[in-house]
N, C-alpha and C positions, 0 to 999 in steps of 0.2 A: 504494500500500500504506500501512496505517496503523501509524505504529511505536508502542509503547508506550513504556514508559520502559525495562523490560528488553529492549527489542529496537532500540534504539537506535545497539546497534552495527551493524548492517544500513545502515543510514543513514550511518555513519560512512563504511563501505566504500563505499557507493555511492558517497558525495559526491567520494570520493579516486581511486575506480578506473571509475566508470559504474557500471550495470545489473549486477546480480550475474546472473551467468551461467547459462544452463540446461541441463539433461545432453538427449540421444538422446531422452529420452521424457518431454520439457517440464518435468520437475520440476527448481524453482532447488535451487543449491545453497547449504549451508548455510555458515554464515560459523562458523568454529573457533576458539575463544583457545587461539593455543600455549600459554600458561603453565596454562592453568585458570582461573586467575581470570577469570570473567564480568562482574566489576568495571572490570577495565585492558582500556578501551576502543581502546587506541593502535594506530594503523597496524602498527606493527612487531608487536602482535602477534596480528594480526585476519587470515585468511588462507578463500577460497575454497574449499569439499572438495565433489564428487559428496555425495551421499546413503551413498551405495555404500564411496566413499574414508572418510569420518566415520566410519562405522561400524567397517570395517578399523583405524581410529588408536584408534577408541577398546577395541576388542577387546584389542589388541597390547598400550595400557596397564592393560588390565586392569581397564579404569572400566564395570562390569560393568551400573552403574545407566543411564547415558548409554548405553549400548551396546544394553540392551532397550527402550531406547525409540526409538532410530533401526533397530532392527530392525522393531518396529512399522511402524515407515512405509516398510521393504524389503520386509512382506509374509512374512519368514521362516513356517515352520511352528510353531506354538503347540507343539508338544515345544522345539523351540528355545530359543524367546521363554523359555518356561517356567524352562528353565537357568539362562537368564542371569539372569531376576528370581529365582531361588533364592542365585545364587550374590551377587546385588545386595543382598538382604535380610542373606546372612550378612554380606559387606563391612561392611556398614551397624552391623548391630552387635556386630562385633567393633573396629569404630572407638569406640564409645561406651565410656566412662568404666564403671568397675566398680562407681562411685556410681550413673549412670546408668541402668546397665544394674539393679543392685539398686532402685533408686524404681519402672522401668516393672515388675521382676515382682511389687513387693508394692501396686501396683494393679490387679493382676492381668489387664490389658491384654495382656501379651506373657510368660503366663507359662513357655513354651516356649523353649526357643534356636531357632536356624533348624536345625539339625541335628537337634534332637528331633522338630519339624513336621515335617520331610521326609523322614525316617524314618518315621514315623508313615503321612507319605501314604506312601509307596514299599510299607508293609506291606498298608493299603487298597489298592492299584492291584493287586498281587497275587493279594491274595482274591478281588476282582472278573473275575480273569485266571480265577484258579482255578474258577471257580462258572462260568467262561462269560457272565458280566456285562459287562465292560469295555466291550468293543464295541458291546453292545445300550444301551449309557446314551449311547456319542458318537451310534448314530443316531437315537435318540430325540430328542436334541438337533437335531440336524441337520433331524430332522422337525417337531419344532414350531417352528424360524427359517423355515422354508418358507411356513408358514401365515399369517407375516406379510408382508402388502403390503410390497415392498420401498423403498417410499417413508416406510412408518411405523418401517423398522428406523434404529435408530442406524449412526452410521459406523463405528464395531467390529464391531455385529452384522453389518453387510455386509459386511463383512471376515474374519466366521466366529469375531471373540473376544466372544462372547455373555458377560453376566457377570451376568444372573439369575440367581438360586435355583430351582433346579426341583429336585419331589418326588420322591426314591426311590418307582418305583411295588409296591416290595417292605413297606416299612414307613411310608412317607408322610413321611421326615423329610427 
């Protein structure tokens, strides 16, 4: 395996404990820093987890961003995943500075809070319930990732997290 420079703690643990170990269905498991910091490299606080167990630590702390992204690679359901990067987004910037938070909305970048976006969508997902939409937009979806050779899809798209733009075929937008 080739380590980078941020994955250097891999190497660490190996060089100290062997071969980092594999779970039931070949997938290594991932090396954890109890404290958080990805910086403090040290035995003491570098430690083996399932996929599965990482995931569970990081839920419990409530590290919502780490969390939907070893959900990704557990496969969860995109309602799920969805949660969690909702509730990662608000973490995120409810952590930001009130200076911060004020520069990103008069760039108008992020002019929304994450509570007004999702709001916003929850009102959309609705109407699309209501009109008898919703469901005809996920197989529509579902139909045009078919049409592609499975060797030409990305490793999300074969995974069913498609992240094209496709056109409402009601208004084209």
């Amino acid at each position: 395996m080739k380590y980078t420079r941020d994955r250097v703690y891999r190497k660490i643990y190996e060089d100290a404990y062997g071969l980092i170990p594999k779970d039931s269905r070949g997938i290594t498991f991932d090396i954890h820093h109890k404290d958080g910091d990805k910086t403090n490299n040290s035995l003491e606080n570098l430690v083996a987890l399932s996929v599965e167990d990482h995931y569970k630590l990081h839920l419990s702390q409530e590290d919502w961003g780490e969390a939907s992204m070893l959900a990704q690679r557990l496969g969860i359901s995109k309602e799920e995943w969805a949660v969690l990067r909702s509730r990662a987004t608000t973490q995120q910037w409810a952590n930001r500075s009130a200076e911060e938070r004020a520069r990103v909305i008069a760039k108008g970048v992020d002019s929304q809070t994450p509570e007004q976006r999702s709001e916003k969508s929850r009102k959309g997902r609705e109407t699309l319930r209501a009109n008898g939409q919703f469901e005809s937009v996920g197989l529509k979806i579902a139909a045009s990732l078919a049409k592609i050779p499975a060797e030409q899809r990305s490793e999300n798209a074969k995974r069913g997290w498609e992240t094209r733009r496709l056109k409402c075929p009601k208004n084209n937008k």
